[in-house]
N, CA, C and O atoms as a DFTB+ gen file, in Angstrom:
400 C
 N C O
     1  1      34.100     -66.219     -51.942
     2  2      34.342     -67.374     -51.104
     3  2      33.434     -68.528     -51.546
     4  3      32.220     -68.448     -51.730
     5  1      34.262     -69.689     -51.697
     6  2      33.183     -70.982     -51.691
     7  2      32.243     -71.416     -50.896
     8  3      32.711     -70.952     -49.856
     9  1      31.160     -72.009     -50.525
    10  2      30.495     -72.390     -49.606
    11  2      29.750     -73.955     -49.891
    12  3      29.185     -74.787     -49.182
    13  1      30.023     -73.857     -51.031
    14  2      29.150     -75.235     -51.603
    15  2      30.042     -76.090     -52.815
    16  3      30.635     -75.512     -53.726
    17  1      30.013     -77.470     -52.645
    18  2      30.960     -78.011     -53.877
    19  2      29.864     -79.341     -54.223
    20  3      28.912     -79.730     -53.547
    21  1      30.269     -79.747     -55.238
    22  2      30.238     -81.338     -56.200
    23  2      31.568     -82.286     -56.229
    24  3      32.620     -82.253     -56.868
    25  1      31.202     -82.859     -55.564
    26  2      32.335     -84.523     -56.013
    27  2      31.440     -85.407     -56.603
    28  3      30.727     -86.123     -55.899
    29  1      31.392     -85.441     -57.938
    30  2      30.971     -86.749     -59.011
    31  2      32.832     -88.031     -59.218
    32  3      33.940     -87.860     -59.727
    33  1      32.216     -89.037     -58.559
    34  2      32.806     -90.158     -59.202
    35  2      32.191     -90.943     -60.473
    36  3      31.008     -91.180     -60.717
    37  1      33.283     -91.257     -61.168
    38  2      32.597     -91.939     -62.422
    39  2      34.079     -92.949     -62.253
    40  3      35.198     -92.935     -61.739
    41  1      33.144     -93.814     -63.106
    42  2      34.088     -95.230     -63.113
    43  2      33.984     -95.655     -64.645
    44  3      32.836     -95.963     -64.965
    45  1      34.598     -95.709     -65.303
    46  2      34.837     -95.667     -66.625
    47  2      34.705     -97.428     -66.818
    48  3      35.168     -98.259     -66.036
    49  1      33.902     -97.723     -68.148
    50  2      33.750     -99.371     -68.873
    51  2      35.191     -99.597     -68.991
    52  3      36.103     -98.781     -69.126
    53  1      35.209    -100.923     -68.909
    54  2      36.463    -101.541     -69.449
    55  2      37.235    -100.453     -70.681
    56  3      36.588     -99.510     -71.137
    57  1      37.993    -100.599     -70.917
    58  2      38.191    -100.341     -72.485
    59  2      37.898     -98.832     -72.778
    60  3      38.431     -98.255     -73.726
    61  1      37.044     -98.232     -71.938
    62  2      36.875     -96.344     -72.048
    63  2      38.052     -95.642     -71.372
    64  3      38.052     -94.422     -71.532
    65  1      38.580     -95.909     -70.993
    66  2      39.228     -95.067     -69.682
    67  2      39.880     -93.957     -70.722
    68  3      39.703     -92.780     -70.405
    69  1      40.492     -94.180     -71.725
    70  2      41.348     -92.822     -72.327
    71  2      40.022     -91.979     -73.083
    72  3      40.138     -90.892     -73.647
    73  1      38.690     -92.801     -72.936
    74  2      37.474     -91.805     -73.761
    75  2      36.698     -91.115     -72.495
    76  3      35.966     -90.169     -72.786
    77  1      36.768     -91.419     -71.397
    78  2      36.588     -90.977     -70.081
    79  2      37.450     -89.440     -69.645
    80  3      37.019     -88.312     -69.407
    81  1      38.839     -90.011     -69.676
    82  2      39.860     -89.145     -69.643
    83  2      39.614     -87.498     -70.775
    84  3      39.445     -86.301     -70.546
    85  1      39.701     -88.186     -71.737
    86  2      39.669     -87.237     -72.846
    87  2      38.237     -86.298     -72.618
    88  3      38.306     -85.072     -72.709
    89  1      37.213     -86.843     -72.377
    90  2      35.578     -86.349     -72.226
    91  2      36.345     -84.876     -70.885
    92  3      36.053     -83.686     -71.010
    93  1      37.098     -85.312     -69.982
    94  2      36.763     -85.028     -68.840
    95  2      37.910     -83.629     -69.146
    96  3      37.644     -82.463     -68.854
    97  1      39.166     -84.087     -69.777
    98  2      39.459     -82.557     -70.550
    99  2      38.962     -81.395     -71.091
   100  3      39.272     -80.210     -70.968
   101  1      37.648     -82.323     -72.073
   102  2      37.438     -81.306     -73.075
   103  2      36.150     -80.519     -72.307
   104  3      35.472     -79.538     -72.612
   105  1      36.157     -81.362     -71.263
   106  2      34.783     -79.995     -69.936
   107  2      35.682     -78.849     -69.627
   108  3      35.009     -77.974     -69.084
   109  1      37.161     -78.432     -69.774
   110  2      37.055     -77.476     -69.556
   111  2      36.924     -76.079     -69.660
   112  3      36.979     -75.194     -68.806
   113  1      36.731     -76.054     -70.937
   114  2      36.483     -75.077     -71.675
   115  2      34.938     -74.511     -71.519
   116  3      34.558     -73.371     -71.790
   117  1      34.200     -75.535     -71.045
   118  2      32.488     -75.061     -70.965
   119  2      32.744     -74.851     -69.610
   120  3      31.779     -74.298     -69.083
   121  1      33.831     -75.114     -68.692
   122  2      33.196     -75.179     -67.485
   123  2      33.619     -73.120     -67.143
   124  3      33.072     -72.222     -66.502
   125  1      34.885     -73.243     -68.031
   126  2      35.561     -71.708     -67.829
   127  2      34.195     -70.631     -68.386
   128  3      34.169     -69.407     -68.258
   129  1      33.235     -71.413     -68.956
   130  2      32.518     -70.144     -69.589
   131  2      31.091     -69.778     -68.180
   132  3      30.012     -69.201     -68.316
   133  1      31.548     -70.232     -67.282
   134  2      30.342     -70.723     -66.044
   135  2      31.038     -69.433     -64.880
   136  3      32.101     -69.745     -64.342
   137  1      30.592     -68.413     -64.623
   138  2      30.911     -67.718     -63.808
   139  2      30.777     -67.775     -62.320
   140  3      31.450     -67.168     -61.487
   141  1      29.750     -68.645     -62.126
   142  2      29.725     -69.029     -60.607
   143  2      30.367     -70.681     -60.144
   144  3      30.234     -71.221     -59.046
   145  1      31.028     -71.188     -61.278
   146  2      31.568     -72.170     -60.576
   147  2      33.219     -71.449     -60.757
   148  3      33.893     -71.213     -61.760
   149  1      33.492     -71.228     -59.162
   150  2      35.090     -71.303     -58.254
   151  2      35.779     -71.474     -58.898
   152  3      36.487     -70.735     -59.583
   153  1      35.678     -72.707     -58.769
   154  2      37.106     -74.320     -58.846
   155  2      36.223     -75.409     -59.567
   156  3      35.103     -75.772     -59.207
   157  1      37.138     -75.986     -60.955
   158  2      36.527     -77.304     -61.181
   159  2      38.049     -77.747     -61.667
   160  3      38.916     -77.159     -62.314
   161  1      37.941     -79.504     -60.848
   162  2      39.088     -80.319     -61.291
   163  2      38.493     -81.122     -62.105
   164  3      37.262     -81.131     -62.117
   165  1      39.108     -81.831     -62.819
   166  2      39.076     -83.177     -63.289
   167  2      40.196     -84.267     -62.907
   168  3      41.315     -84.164     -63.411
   169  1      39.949     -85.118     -62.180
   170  2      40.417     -85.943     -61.297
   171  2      41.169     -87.475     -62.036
   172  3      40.897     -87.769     -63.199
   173  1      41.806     -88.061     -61.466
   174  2      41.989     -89.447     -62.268
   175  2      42.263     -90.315     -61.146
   176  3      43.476     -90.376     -60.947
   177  1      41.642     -90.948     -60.410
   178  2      41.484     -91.744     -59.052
   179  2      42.364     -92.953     -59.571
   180  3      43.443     -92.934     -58.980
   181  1      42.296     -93.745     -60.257
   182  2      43.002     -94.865     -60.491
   183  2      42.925     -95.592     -62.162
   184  3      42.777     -94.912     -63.178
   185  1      43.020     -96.647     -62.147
   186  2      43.141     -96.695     -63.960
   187  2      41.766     -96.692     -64.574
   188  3      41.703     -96.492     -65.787
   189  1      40.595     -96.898     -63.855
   190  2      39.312     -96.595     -64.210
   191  2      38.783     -95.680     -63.533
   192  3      37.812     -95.328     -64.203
   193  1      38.828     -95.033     -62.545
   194  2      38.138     -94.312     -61.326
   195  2      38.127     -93.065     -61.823
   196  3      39.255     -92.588     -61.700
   197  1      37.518     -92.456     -62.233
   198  2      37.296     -90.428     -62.427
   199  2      37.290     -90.034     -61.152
   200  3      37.316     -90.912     -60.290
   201  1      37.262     -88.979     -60.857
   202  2      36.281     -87.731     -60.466
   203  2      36.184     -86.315     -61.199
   204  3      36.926     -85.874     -62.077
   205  1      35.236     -85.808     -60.693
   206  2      34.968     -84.466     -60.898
   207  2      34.651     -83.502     -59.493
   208  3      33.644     -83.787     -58.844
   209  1      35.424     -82.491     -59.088
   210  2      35.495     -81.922     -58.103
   211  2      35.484     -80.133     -58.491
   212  3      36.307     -79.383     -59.019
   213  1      33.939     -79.927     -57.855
   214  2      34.181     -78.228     -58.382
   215  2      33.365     -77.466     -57.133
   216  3      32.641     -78.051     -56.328
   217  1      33.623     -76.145     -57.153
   218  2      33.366     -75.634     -56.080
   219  2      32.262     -73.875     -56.085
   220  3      32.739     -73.008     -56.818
   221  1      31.424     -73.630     -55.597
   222  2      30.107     -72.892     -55.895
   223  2      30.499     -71.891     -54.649
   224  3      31.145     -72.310     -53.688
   225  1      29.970     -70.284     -54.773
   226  2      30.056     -69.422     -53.558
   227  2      28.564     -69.671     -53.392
   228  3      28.119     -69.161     -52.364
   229  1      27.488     -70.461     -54.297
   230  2      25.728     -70.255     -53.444
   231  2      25.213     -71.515     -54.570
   232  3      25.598     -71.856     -55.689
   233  1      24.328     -71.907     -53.793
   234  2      23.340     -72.875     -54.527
   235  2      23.118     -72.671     -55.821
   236  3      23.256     -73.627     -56.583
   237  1      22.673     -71.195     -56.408
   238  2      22.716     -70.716     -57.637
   239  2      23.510     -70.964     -58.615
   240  3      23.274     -71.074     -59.818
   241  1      24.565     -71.055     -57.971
   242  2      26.115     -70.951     -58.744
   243  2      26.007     -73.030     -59.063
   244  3      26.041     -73.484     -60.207
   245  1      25.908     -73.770     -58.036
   246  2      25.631     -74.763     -58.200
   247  2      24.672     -75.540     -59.111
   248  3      25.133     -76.348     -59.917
   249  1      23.471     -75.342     -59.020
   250  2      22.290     -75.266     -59.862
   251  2      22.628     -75.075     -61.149
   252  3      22.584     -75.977     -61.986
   253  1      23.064     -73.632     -61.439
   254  2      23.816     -73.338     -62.414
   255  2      24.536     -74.472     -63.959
   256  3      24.456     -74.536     -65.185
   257  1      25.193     -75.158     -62.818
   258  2      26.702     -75.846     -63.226
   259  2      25.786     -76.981     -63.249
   260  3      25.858     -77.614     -64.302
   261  1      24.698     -77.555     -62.149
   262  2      24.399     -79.048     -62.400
   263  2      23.311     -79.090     -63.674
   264  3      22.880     -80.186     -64.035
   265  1      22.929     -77.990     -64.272
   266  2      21.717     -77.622     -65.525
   267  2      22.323     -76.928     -66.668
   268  3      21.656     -76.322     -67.507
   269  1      23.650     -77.034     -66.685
   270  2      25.128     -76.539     -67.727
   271  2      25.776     -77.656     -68.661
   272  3      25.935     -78.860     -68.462
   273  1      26.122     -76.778     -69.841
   274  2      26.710     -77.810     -70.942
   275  2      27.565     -79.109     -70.324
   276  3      27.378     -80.297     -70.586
   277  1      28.452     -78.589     -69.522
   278  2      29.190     -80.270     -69.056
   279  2      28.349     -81.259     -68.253
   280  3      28.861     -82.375     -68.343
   281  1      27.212     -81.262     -67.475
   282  2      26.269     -81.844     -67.109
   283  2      25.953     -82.920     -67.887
   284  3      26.207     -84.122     -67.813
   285  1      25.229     -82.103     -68.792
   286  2      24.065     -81.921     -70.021
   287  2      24.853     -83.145     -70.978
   288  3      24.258     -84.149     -71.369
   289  1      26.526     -82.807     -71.316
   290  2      27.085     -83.912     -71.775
   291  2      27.753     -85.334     -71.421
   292  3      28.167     -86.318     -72.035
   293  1      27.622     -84.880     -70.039
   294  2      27.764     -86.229     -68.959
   295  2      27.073     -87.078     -69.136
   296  3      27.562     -88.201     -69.264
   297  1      25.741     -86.902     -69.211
   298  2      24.651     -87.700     -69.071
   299  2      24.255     -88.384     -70.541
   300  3      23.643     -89.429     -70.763
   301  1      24.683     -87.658     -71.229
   302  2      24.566     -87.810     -72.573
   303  2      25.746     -89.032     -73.085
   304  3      25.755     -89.620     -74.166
   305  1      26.566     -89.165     -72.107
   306  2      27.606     -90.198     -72.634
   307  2      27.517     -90.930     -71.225
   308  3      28.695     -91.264     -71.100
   309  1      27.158     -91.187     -70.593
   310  2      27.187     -91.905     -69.455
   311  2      26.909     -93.185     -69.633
   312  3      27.538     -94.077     -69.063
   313  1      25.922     -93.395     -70.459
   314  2      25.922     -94.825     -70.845
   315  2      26.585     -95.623     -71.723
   316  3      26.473     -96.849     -71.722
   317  1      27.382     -94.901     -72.595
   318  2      28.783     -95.146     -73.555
   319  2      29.762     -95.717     -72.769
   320  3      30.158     -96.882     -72.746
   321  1      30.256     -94.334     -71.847
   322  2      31.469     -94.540     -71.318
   323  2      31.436     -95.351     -69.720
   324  3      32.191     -96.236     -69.316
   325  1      30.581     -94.864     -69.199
   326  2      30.547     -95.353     -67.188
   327  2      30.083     -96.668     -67.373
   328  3      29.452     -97.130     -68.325
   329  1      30.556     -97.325     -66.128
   330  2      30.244     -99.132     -65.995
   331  2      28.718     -98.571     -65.260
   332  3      27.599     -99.039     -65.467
   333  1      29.037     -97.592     -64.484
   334  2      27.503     -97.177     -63.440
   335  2      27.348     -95.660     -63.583
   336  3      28.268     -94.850     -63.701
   337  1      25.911     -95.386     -63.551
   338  2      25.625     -93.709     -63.151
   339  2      26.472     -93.213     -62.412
   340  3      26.727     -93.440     -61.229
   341  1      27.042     -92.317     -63.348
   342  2      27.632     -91.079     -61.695
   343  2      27.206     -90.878     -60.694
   344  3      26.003     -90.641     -60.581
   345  1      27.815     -90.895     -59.910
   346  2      27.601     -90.426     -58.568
   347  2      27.748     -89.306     -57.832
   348  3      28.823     -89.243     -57.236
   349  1      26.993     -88.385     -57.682
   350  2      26.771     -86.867     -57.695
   351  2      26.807     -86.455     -55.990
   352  3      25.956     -87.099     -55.377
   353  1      27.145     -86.064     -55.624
   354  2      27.190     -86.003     -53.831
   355  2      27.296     -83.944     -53.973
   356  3      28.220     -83.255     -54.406
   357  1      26.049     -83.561     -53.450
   358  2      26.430     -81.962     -52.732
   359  2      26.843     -81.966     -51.576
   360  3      26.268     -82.452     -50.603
   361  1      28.499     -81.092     -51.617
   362  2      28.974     -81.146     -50.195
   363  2      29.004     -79.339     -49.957
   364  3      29.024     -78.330     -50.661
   365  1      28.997     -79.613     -48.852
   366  2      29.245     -78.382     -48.230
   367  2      30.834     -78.004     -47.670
   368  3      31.454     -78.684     -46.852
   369  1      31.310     -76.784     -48.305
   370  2      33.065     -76.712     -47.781
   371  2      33.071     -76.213     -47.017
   372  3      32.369     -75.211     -46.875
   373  1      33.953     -76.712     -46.048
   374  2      34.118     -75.733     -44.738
   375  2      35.313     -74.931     -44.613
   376  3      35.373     -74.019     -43.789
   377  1      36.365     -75.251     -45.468
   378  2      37.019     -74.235     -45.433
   379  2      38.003     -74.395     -47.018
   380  3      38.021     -75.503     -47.553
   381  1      38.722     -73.304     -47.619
   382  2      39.447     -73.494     -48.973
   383  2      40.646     -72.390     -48.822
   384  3      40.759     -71.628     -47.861
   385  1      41.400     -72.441     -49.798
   386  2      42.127     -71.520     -50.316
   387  2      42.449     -71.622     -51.329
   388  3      42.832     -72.685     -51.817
   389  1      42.369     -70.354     -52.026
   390  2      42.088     -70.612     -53.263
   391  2      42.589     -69.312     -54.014
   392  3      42.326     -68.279     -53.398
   393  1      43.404     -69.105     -55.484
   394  2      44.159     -67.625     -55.682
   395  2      43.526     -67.029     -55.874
   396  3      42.377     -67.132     -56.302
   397  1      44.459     -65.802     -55.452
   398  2      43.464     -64.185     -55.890
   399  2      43.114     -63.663     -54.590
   400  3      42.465     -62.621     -54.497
């Protein structure tokens, strides 16, 4: 069961949005190698607007994921691609469904 999630918005520079897009694909392959993160989306809010939406059963699992290769390469291109720092919000879920 989930208990804990991440919603990162990112807002992509002028002119990035398909290098935004593309970045936010190629997380998923590191994110599948992460055993305590649930659920991770990659979002497309509007013609610049990201998100990133993923979901943790414990802080650990969270921690985990925020000190993990897709992090690690967020930050690493954040000033390339984002007009502003991500915006990182820990939420707490109150309820999901989810397969299996």
């Amino acid at each position: 069961m989930v208990k804990l999630a991440l919603y990162v918005h990112l807002e992509a520079k002028p002119g990035k949005e398909q290098e935004v897009e593309a970045f936010l694909l190629g997380g998923l392959p590191l994110v599948e190698q992460e055993p305590a993160t649930t659920a991770w989306f990659a979002l497309k809010l509007g013609p610049s607007s990201f998100g990133i939406f993923d979901a943790f059963p414990d802080e650990a699992g969270r921690d985990a994921h925020l000190n993990g290769k897709v992090a690690a390469a967020l930050m690493a291109k954040a000033g390339e691609l984002l007009a502003s720092p991500p915006s990182i919000n820990k939420v707490d879920v109150l309820a999901a469904k989810l397969p299996g």
